[in-house]
RODO-570273 format. One record per atom (N, C-alpha, C, O): atom name; x negated, y negated, z; chain. Coordinates in nm, 2 decimals. Atoms other than C-alpha are relative to their C-alpha. Layout:
N
node atomo = CA | east = X | north = Y | up = Z | cadena = A $
...
// end
This chain:
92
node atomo = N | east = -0.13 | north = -0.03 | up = -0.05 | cadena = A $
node atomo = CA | east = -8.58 | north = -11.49 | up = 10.11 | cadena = A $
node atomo = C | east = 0.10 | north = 0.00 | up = -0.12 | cadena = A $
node atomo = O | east = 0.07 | north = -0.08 | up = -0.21 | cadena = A $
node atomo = N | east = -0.04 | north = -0.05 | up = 0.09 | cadena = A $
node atomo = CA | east = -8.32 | north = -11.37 | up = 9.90 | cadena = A $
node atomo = C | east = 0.17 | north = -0.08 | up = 0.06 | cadena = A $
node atomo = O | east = 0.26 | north = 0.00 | up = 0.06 | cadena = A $
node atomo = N | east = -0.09 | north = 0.03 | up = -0.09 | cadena = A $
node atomo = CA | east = -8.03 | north = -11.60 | up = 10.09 | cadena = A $
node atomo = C | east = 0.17 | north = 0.05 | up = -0.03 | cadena = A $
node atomo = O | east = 0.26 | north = 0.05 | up = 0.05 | cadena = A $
node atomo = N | east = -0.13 | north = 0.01 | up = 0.01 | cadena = A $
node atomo = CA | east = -7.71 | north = -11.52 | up = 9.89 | cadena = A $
node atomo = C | east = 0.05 | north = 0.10 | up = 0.06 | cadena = A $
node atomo = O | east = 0.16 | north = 0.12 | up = 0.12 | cadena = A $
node atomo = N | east = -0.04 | north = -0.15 | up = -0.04 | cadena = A $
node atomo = CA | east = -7.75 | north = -11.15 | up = 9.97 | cadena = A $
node atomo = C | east = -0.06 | north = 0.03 | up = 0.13 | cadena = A $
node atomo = O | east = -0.05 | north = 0.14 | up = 0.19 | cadena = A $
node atomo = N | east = 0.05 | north = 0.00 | up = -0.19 | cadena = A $
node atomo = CA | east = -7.92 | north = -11.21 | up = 10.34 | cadena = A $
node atomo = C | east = -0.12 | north = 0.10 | up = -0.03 | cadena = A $
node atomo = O | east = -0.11 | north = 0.20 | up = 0.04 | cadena = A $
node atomo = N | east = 0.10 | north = -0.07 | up = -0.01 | cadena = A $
node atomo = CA | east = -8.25 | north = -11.04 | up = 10.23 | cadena = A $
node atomo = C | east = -0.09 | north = -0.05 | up = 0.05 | cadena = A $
node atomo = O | east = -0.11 | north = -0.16 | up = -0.01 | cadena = A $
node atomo = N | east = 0.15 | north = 0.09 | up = 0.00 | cadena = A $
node atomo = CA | east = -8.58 | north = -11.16 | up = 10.40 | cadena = A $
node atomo = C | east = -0.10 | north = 0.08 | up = -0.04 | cadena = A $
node atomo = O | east = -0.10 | north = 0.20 | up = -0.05 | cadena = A $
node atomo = N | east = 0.14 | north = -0.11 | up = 0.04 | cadena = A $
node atomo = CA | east = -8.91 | north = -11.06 | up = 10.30 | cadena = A $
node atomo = C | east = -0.11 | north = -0.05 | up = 0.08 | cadena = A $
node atomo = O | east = -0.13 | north = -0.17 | up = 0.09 | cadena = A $
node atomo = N | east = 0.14 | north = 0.07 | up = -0.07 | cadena = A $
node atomo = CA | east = -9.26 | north = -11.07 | up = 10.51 | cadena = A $
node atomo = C | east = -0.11 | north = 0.05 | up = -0.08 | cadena = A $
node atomo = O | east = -0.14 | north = 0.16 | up = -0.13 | cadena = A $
node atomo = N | east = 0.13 | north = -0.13 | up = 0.03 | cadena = A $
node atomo = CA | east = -9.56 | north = -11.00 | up = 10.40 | cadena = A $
node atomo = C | east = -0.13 | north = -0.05 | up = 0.04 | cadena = A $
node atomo = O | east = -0.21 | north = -0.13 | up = -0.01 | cadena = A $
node atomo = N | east = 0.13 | north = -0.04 | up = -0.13 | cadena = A $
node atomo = CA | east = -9.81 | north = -10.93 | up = 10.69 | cadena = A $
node atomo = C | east = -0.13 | north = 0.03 | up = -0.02 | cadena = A $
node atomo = O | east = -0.17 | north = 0.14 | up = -0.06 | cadena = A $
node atomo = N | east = 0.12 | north = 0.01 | up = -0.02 | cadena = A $
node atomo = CA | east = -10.16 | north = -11.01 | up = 10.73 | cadena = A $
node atomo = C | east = -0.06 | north = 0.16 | up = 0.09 | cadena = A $
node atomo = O | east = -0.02 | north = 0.17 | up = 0.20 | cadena = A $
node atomo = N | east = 0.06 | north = -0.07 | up = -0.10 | cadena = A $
node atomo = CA | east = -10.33 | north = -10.69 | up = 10.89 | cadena = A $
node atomo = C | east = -0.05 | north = 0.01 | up = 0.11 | cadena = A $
node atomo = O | east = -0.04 | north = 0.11 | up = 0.17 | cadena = A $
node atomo = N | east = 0.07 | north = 0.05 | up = -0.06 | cadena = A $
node atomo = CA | east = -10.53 | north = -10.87 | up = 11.12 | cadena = A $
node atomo = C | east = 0.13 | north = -0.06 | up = 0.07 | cadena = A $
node atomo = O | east = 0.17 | north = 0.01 | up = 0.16 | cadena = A $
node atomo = N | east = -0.09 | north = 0.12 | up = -0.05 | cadena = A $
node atomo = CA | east = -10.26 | north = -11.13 | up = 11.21 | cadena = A $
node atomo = C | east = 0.09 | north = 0.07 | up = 0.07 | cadena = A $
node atomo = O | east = 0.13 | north = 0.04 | up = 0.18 | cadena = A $
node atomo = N | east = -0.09 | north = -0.04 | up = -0.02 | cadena = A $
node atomo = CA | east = -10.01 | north = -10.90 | up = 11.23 | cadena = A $
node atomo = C | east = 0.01 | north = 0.13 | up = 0.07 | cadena = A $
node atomo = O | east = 0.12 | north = 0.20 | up = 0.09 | cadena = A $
node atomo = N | east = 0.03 | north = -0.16 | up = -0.11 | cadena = A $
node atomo = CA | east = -10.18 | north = -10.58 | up = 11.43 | cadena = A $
node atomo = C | east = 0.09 | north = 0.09 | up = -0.10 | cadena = A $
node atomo = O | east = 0.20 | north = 0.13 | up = -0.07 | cadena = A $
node atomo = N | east = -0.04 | north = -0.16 | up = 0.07 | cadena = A $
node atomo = CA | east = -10.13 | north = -10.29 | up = 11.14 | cadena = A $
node atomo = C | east = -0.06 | north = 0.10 | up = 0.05 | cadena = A $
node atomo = O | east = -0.18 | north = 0.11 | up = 0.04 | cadena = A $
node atomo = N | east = 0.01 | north = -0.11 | up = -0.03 | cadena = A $
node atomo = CA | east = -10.12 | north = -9.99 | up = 11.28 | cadena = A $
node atomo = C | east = -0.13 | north = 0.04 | up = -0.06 | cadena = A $
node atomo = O | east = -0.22 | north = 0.08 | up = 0.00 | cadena = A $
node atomo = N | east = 0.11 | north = -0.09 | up = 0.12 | cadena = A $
node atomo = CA | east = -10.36 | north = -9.86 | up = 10.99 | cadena = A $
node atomo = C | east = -0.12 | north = -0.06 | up = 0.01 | cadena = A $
node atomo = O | east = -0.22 | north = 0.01 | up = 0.05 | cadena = A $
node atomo = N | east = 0.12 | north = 0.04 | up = 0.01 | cadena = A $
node atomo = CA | east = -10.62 | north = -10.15 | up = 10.94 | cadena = A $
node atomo = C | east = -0.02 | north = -0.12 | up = 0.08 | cadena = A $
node atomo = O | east = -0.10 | north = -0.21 | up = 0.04 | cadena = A $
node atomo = N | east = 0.07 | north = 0.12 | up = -0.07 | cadena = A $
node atomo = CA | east = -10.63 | north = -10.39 | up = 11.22 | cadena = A $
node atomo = C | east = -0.09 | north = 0.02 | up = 0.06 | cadena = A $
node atomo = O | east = -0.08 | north = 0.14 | up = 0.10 | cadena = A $
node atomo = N | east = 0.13 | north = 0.04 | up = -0.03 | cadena = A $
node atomo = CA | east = -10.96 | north = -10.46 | up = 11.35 | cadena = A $
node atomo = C | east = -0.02 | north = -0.10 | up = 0.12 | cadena = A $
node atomo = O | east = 0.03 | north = -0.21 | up = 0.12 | cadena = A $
node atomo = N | east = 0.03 | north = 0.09 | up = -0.12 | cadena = A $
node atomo = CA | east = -11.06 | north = -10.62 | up = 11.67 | cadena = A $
node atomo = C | east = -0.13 | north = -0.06 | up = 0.00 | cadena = A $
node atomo = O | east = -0.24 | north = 0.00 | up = -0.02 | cadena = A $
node atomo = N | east = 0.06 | north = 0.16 | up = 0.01 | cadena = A $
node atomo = CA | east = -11.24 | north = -10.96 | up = 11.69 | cadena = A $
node atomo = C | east = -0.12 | north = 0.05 | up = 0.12 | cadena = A $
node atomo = O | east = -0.12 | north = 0.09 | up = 0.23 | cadena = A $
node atomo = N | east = 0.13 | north = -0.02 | up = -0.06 | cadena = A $
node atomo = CA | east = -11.59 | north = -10.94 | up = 11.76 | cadena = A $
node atomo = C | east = -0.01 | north = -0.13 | up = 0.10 | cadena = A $
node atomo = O | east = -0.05 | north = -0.08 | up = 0.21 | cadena = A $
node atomo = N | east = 0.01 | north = 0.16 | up = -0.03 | cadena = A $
node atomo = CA | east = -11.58 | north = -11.33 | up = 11.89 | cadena = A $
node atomo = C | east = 0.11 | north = 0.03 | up = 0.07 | cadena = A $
node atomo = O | east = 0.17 | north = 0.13 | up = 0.05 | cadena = A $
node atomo = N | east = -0.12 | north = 0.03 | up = -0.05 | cadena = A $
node atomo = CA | east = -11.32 | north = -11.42 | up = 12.12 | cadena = A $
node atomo = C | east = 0.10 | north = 0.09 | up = 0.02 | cadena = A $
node atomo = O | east = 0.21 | north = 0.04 | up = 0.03 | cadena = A $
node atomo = N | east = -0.09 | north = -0.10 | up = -0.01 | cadena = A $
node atomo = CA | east = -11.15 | north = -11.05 | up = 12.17 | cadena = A $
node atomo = C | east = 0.10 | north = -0.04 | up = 0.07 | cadena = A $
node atomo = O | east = 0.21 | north = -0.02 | up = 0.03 | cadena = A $
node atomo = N | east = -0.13 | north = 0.01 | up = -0.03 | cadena = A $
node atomo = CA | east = -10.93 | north = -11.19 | up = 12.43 | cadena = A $
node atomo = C | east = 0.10 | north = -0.04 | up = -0.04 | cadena = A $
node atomo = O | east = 0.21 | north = 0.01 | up = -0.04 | cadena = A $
node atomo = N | east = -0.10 | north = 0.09 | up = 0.07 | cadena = A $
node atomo = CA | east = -10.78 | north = -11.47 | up = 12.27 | cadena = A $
node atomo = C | east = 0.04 | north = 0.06 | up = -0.14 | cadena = A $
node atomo = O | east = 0.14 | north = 0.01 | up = -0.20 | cadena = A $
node atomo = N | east = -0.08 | north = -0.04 | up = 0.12 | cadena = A $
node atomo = CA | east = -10.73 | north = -11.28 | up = 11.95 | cadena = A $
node atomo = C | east = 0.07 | north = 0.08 | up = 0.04 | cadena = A $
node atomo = O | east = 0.19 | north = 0.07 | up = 0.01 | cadena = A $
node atomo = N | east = -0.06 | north = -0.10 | up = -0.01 | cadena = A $
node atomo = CA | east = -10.63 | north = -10.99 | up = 12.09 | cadena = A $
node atomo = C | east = 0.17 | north = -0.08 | up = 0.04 | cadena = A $
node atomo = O | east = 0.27 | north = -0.08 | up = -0.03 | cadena = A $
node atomo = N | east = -0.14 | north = 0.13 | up = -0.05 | cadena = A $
node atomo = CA | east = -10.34 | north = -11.25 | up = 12.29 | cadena = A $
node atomo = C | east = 0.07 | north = -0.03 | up = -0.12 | cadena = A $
node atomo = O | east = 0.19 | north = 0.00 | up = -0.13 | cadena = A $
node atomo = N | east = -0.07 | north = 0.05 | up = 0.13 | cadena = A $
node atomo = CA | east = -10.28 | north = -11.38 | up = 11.95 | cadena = A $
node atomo = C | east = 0.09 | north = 0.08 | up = -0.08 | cadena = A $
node atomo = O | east = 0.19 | north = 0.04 | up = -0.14 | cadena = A $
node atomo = N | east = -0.03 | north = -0.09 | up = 0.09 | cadena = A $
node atomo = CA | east = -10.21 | north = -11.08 | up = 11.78 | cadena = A $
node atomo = C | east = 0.14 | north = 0.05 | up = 0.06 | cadena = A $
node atomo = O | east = 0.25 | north = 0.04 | up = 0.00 | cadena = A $
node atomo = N | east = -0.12 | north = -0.03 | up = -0.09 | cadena = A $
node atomo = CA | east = -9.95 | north = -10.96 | up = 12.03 | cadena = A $
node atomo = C | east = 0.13 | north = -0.04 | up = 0.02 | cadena = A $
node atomo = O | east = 0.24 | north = 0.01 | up = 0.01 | cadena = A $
node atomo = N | east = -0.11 | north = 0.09 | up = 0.03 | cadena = A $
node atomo = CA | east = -9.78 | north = -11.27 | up = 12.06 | cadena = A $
node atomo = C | east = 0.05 | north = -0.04 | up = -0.15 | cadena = A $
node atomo = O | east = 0.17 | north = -0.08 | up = -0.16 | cadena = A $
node atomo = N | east = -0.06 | north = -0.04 | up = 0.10 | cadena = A $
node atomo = CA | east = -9.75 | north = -11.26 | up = 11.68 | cadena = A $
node atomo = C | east = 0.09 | north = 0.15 | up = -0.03 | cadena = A $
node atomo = O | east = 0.18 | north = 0.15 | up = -0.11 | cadena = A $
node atomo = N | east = -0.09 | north = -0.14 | up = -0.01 | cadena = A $
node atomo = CA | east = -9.59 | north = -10.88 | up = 11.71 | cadena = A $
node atomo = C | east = 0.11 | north = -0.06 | up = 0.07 | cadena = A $
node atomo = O | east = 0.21 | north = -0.07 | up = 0.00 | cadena = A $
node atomo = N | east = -0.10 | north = 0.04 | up = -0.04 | cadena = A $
node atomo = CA | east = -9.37 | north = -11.03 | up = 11.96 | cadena = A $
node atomo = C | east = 0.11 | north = -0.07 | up = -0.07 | cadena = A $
node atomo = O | east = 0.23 | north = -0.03 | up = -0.08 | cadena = A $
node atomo = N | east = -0.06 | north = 0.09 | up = 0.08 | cadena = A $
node atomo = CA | east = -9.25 | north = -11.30 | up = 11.76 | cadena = A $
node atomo = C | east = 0.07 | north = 0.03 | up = -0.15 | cadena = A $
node atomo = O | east = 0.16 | north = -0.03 | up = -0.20 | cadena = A $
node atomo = N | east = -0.02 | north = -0.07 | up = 0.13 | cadena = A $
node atomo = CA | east = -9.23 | north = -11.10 | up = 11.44 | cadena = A $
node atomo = C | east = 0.11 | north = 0.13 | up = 0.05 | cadena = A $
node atomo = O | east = 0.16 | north = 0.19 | up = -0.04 | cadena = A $
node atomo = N | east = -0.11 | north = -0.11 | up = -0.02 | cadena = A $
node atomo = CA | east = -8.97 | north = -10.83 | up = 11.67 | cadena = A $
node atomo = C | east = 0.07 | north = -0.09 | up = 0.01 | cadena = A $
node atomo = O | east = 0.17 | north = -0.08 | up = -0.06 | cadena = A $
node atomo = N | east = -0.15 | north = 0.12 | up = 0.01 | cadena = A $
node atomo = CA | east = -8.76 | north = -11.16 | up = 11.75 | cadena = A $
node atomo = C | east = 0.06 | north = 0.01 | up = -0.12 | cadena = A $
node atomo = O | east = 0.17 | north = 0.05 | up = -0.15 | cadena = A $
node atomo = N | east = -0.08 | north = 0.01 | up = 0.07 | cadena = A $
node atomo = CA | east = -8.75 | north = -11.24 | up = 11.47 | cadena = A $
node atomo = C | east = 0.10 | north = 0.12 | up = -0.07 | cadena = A $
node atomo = O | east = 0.22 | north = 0.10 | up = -0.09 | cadena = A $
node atomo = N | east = -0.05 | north = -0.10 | up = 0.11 | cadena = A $
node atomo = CA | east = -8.64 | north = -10.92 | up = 11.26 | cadena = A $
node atomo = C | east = 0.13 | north = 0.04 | up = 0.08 | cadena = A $
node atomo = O | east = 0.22 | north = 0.12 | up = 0.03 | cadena = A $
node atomo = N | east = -0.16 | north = -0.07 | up = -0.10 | cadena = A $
node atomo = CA | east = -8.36 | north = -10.87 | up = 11.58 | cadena = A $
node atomo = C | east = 0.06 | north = -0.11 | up = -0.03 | cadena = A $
node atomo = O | east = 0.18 | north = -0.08 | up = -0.05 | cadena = A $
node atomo = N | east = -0.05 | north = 0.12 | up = 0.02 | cadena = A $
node atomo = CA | east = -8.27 | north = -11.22 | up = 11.52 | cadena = A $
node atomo = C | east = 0.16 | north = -0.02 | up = -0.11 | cadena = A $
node atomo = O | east = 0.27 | north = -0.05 | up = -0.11 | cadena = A $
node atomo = N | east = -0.02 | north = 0.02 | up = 0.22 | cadena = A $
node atomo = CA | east = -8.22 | north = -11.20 | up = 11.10 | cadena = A $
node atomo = C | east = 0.13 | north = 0.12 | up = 0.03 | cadena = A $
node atomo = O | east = 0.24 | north = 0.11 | up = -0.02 | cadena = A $
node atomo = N | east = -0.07 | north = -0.16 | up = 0.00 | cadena = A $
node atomo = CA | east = -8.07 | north = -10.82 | up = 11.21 | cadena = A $
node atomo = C | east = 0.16 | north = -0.06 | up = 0.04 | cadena = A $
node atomo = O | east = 0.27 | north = -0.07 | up = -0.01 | cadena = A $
node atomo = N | east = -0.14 | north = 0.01 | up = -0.10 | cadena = A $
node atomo = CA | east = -7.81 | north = -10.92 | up = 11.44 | cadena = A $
node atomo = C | east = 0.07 | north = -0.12 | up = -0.11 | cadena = A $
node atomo = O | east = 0.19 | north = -0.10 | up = -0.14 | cadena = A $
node atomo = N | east = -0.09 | north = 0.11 | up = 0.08 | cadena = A $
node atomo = CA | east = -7.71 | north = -11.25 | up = 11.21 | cadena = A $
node atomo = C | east = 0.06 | north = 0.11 | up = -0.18 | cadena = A $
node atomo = O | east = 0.14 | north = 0.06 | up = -0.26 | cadena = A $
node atomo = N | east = -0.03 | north = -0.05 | up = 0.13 | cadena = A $
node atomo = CA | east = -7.69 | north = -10.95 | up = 10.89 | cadena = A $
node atomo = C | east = -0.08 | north = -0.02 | up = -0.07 | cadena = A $
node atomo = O | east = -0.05 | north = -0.04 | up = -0.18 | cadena = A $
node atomo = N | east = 0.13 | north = 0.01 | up = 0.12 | cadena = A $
node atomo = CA | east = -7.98 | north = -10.99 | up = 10.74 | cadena = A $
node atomo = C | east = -0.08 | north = 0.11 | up = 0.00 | cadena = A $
node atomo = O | east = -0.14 | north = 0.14 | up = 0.10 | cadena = A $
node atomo = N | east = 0.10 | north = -0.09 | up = -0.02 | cadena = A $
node atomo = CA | east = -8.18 | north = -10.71 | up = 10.62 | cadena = A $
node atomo = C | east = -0.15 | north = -0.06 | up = -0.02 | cadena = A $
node atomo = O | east = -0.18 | north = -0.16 | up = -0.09 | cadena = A $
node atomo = N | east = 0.09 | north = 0.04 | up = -0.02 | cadena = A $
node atomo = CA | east = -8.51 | north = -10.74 | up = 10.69 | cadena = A $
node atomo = C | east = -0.13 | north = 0.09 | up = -0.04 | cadena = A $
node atomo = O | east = -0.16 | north = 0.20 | up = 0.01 | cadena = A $
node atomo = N | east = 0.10 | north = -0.09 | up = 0.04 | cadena = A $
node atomo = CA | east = -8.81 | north = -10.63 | up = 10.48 | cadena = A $
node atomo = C | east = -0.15 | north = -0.08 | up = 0.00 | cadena = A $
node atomo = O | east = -0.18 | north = -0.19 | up = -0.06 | cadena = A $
node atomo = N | east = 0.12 | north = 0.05 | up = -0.02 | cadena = A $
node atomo = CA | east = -9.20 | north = -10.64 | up = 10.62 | cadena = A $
node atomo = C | east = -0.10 | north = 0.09 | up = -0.06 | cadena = A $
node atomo = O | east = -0.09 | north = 0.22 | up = -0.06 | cadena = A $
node atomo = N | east = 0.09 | north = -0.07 | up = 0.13 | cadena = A $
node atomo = CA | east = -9.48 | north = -10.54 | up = 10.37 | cadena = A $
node atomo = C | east = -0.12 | north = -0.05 | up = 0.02 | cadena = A $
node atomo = O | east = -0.16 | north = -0.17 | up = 0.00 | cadena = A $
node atomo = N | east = 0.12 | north = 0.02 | up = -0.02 | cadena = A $
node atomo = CA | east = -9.81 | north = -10.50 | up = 10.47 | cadena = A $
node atomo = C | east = -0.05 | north = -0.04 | up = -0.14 | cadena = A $
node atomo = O | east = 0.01 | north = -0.02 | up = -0.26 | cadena = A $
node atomo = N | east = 0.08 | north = 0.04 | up = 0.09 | cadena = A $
node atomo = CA | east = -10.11 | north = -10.67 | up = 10.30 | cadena = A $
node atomo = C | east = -0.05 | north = 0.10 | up = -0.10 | cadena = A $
node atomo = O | east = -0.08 | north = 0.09 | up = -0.22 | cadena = A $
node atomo = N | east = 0.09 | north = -0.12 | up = 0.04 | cadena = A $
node atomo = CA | east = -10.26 | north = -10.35 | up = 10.22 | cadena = A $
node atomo = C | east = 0.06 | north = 0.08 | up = -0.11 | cadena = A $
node atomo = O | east = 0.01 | north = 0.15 | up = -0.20 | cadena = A $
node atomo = N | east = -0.08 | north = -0.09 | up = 0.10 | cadena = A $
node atomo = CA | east = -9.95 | north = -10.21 | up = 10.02 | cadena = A $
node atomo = C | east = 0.03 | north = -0.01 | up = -0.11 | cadena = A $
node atomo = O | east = 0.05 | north = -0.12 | up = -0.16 | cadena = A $
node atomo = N | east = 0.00 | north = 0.03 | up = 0.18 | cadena = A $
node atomo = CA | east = -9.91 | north = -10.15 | up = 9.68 | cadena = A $
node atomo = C | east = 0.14 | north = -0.09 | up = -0.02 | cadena = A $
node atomo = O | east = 0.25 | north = -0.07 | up = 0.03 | cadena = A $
node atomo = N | east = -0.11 | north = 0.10 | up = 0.00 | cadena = A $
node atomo = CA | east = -9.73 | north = -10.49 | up = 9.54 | cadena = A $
node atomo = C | east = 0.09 | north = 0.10 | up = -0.12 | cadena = A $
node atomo = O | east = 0.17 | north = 0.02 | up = -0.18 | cadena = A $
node atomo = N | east = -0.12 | north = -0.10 | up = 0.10 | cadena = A $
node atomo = CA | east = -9.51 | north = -10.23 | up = 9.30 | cadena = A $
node atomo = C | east = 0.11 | north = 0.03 | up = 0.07 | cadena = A $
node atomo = O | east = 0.22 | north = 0.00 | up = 0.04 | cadena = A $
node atomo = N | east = -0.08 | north = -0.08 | up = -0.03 | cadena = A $
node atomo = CA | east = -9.39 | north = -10.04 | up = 9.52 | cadena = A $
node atomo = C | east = 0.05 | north = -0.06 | up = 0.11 | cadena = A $
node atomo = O | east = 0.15 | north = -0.01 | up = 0.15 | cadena = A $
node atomo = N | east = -0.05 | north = 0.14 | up = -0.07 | cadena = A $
node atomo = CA | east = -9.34 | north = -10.34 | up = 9.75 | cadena = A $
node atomo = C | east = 0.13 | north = -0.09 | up = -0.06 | cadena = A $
node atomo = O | east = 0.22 | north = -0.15 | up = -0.01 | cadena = A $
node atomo = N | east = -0.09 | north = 0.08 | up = 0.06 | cadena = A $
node atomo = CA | east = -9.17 | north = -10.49 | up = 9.51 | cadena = A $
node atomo = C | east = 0.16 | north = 0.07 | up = -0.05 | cadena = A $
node atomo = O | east = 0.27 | north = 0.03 | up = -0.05 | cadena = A $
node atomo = N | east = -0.18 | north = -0.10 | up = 0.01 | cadena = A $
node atomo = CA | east = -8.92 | north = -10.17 | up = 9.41 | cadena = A $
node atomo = C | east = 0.04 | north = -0.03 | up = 0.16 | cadena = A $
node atomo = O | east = 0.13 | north = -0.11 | up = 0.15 | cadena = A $
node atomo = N | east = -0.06 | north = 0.02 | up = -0.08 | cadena = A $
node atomo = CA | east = -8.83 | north = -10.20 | up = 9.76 | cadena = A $
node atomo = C | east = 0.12 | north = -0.09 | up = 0.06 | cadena = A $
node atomo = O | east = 0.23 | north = -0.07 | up = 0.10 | cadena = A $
node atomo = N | east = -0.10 | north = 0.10 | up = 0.01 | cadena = A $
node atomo = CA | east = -8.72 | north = -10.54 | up = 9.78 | cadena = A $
node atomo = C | east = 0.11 | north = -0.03 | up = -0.12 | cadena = A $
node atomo = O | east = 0.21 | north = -0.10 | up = -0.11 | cadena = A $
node atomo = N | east = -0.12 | north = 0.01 | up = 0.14 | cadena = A $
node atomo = CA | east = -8.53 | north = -10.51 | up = 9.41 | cadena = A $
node atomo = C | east = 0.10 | north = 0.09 | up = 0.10 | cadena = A $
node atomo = O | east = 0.19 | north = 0.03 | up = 0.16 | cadena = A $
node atomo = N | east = -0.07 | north = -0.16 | up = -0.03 | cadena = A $
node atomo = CA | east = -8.37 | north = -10.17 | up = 9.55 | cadena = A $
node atomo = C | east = 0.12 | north = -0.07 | up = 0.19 | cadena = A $
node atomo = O | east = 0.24 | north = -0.04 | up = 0.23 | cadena = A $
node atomo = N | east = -0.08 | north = 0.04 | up = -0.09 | cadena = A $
node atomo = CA | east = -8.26 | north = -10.37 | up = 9.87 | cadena = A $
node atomo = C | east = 0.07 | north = -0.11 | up = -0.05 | cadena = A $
node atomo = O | east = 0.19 | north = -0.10 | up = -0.04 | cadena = A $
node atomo = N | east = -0.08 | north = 0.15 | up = 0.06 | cadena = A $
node atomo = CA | east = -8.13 | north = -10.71 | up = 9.71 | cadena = A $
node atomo = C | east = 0.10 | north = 0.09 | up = -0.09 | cadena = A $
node atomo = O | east = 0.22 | north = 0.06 | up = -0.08 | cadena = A $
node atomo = N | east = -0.09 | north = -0.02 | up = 0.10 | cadena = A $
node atomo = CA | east = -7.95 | north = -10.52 | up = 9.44 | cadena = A $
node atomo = C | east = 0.11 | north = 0.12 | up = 0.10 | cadena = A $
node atomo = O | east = 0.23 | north = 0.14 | up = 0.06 | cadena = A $
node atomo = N | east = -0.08 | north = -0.07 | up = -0.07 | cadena = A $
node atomo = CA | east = -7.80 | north = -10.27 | up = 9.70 | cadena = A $
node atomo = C | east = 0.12 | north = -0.11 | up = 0.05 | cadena = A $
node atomo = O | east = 0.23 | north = -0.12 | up = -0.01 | cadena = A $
node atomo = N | east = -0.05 | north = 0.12 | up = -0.06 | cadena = A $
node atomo = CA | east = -7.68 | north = -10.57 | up = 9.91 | cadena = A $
node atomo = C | east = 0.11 | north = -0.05 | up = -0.10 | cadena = A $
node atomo = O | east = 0.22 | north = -0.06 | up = -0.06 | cadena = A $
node atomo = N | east = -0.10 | north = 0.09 | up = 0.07 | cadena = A $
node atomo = CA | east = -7.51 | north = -10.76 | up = 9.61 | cadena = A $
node atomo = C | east = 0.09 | north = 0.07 | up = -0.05 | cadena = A $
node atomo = O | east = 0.20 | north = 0.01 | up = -0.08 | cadena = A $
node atomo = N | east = -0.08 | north = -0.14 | up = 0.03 | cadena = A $
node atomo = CA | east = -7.36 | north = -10.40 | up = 9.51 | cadena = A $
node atomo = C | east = 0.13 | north = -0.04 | up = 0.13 | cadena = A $
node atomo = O | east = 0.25 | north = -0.07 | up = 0.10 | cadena = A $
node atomo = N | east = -0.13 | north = 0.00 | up = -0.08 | cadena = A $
node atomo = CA | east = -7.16 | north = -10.44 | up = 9.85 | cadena = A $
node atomo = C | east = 0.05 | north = -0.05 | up = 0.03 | cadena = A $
node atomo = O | east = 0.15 | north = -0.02 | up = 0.08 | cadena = A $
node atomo = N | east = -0.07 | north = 0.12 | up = 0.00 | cadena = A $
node atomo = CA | east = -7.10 | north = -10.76 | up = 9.85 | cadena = A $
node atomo = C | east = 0.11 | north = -0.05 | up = -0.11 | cadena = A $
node atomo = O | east = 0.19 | north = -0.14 | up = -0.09 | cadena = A $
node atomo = N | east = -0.17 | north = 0.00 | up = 0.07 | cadena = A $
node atomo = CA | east = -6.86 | north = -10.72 | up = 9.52 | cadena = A $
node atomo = C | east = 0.11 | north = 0.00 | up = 0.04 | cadena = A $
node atomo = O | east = 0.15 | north = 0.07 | up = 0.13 | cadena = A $
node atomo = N | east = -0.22 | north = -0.02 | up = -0.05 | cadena = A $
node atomo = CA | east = -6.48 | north = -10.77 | up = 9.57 | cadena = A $
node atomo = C | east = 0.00 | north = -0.15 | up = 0.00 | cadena = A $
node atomo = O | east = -0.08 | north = -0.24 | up = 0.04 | cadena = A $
node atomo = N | east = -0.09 | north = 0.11 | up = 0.01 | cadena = A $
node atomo = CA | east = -6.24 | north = -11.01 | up = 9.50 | cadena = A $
node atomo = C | east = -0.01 | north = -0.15 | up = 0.07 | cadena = A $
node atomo = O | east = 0.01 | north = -0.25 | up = 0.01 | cadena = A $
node atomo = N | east = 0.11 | north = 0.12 | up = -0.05 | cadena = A $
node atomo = CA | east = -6.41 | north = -11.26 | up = 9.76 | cadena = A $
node atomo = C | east = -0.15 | north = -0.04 | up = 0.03 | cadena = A $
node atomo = O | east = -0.21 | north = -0.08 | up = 0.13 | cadena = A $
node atomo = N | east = 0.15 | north = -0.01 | up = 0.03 | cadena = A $
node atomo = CA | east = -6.75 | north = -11.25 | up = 9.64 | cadena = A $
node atomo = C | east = -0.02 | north = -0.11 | up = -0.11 | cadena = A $
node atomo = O | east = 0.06 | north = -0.10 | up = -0.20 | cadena = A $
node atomo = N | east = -0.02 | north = 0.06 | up = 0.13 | cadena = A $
node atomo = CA | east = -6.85 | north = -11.54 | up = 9.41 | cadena = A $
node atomo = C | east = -0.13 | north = -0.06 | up = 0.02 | cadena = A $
node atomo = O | east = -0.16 | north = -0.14 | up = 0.11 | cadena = A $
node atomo = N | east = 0.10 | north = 0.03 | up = 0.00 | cadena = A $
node atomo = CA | east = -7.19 | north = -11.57 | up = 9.31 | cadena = A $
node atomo = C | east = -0.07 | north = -0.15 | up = -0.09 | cadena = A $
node atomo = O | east = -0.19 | north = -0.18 | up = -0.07 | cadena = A $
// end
């Protein structure tokens, strides 16, 4: 988390966190993972409406994705953020 400039960052398990792309359903115990998995999506829209609504931008980064271009994202958003947060009552 990036607190001065209200940035969060996730970065989401595939499995844990039901990716679209490469989650995989549990040979063992389908119901209860499947449960799990959902109620982590659930939990993971709270929050990001949570973070949203208090002004926080909110950035979630799959496991699977390149940490580069993961990482220009989050520069590209923090340094946006501290860009608009200049002026005369800004004191970092």
């Amino acid at each position: 988390m990036f607190t001065r400039v209200k940035v969060a960052v996730f970065l989401d398990g595939c499995f844990w966190h039901g990716c679209p792309t490469h989650h995989t359903v549990a040979k063992r115990n389908s119901a209860f993972w499947a449960e799990k998995v959902a109620r982590n999506k659930e939990r993971d829209a709270d929050t990001n409406r949570r973070l949203q609504e208090a002004g926080w931008v909110v950035i979630r980064v799959w496991e699977h994705e390149d940490p580069e271009v993961a990482a220009e994202k989050v520069r590209t958003a923090v340094q946006s953020r501290r860009a608009s947060m200049q002026g005369p009552n800004y004191a970092e």
